[in-house]
N, CA, C and O of each residue as an XYZ file, in Angstrom:
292
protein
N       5.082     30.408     19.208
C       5.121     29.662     20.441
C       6.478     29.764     21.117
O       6.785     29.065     22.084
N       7.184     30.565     20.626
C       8.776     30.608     21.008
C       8.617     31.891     22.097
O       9.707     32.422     22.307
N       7.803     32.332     22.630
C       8.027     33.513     23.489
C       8.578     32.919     24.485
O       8.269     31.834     24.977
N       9.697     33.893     24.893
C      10.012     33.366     26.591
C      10.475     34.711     27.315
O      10.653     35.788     26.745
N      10.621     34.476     28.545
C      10.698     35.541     29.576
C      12.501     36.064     29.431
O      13.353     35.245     29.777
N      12.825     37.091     29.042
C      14.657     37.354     29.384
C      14.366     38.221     30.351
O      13.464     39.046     30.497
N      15.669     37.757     31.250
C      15.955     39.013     32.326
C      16.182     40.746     31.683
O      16.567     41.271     30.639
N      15.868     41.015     32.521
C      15.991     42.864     32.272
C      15.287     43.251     31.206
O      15.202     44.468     31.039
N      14.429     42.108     29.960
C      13.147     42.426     29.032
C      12.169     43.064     29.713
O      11.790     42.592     30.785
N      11.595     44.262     29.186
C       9.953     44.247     30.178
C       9.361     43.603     29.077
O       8.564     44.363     28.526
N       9.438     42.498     28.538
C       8.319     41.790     28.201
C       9.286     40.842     26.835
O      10.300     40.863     26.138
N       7.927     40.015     27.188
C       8.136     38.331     26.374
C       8.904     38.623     25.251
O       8.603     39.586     24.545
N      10.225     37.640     24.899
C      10.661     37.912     23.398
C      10.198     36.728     22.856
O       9.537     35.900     23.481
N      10.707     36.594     21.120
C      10.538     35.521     20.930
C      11.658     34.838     20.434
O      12.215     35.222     19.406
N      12.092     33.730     21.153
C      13.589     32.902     21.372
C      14.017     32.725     19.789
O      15.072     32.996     19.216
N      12.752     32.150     19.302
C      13.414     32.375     17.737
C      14.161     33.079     16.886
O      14.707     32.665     15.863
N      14.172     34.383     17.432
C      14.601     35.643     16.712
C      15.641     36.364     17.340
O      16.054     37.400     16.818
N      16.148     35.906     18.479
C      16.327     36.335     19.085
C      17.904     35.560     19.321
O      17.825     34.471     19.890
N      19.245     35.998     18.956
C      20.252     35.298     19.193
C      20.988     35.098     20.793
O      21.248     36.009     21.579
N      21.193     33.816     20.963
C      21.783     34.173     22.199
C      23.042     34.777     22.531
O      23.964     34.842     21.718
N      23.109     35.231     23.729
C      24.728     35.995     24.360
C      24.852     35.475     25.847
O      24.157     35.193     26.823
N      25.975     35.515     25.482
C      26.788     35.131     27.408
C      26.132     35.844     28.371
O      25.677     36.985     28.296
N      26.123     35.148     29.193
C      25.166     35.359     30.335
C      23.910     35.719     30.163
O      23.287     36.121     31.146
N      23.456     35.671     29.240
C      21.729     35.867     28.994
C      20.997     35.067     29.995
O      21.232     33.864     30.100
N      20.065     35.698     30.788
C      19.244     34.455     31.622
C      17.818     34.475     30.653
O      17.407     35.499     30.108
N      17.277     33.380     30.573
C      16.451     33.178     29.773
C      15.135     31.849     30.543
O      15.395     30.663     30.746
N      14.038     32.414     30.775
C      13.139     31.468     31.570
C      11.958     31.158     30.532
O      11.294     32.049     30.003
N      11.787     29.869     30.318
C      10.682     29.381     29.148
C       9.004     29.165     30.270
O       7.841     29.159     29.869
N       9.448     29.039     31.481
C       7.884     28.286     32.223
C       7.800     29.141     33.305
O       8.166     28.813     34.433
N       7.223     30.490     32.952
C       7.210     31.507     34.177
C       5.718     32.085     33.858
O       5.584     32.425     32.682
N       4.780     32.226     34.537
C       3.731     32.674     34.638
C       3.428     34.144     33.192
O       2.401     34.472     32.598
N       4.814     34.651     33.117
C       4.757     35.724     32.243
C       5.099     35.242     30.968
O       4.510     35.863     30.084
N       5.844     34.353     30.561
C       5.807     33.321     29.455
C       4.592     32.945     28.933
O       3.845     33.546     28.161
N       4.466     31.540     29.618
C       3.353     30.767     29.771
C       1.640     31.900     29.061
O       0.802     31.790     28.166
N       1.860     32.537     29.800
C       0.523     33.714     29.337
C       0.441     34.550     27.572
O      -0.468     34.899     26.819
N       2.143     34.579     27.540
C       2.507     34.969     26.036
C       2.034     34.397     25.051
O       1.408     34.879     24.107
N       2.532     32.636     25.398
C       2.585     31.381     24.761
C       0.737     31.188     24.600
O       0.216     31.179     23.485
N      -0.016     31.056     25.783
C      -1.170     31.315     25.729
C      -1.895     31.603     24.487
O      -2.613     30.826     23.858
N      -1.438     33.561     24.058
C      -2.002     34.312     23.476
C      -1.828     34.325     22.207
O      -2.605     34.878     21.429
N      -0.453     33.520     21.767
C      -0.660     32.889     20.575
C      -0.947     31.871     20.130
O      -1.067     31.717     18.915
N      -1.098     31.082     20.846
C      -1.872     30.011     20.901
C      -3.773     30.312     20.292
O      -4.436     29.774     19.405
N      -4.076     31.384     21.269
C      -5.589     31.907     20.725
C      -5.857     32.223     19.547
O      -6.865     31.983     18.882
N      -4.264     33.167     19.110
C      -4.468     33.779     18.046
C      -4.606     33.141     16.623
O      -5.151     33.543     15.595
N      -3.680     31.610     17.039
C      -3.516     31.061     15.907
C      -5.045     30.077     15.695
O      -5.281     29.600     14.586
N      -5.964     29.862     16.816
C      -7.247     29.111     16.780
C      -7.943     29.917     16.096
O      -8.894     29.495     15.438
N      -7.594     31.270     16.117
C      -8.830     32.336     16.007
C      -8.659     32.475     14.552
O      -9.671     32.730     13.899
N      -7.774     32.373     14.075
C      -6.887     32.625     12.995
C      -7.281     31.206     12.037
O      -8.331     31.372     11.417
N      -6.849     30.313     11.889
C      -6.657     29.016     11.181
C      -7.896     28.484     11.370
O      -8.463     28.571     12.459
N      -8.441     27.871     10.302
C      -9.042     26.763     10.029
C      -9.040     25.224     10.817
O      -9.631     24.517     11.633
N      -8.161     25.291     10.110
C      -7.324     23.981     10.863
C      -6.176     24.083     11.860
O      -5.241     23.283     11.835
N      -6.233     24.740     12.439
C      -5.695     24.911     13.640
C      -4.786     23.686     14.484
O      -3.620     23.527     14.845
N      -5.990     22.991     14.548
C      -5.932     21.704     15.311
C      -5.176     20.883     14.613
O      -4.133     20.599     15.203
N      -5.358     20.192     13.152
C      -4.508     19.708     12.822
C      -3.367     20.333     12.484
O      -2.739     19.301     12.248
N      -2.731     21.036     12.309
C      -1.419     21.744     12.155
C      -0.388     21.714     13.387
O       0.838     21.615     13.442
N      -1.508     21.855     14.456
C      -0.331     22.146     15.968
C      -0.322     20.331     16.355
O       0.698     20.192     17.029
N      -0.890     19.183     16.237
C      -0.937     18.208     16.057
C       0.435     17.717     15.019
O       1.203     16.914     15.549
N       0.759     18.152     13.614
C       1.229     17.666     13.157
C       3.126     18.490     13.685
O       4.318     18.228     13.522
N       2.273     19.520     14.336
C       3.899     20.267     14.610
C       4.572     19.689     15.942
O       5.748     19.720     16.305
N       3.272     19.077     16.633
C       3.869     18.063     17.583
C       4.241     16.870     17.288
O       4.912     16.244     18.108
N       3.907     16.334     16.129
C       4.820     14.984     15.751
C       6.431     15.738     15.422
O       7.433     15.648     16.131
N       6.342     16.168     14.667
C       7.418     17.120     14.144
C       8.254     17.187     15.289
O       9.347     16.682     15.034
N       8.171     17.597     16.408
C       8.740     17.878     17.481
C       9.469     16.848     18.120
O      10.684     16.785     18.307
N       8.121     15.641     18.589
C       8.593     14.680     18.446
C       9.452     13.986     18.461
O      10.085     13.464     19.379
N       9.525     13.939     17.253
C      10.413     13.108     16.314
C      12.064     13.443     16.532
O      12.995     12.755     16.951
N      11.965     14.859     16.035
C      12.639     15.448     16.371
C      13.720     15.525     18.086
O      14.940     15.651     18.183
N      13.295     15.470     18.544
C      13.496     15.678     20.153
C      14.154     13.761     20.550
O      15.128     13.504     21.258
N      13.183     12.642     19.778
C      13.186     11.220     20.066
C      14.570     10.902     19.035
O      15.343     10.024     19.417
N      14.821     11.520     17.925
C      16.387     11.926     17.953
C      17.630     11.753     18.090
O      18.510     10.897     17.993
N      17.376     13.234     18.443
C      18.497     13.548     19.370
C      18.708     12.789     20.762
O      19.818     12.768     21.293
N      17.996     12.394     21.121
C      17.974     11.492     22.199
C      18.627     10.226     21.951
O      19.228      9.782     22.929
N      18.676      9.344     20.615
C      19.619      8.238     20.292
C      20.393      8.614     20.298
O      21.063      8.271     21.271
N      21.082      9.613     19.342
C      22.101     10.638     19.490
C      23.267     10.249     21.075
O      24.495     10.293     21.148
N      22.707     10.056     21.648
C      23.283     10.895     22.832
C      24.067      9.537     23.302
O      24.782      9.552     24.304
């Protein structure tokens, strides 16, 4: 779910793997993203059993996570 759009990429990387550098432009919500994000999204329904509960529990995870860093601040 980490694909995102980099400038001068012809196509989706995935942010995870991917270290950043100075001046990198990097767009997460671009029609060419979004469609990446999509396709693994399918893959992993098509794929898993439980699907549903897993991306459910990776959104608490997130969450949580995200609600945080936000005291944090």
């Amino acid at each position: 779910m980490c694909l995102v759009e980099v400038e001068k990429s012809p196509k989706p990387v995935a942010s995870c793997a991917m270290p950043a550098m100075p001046g990198m432009k990097i767009k997460t919500n671009t029609l060419i993203a979004n469609k990446a994000q999509e396709g693994v999204m399918e893959f992993f329904m098509i794929r898993e059993e439980n699907v549903i509960c897993r991306i459910s529990l990776w959104h608490l995870d997130l969450t949580a996570a995200v609600s945080l860093r936000l005291r944090d601040l």
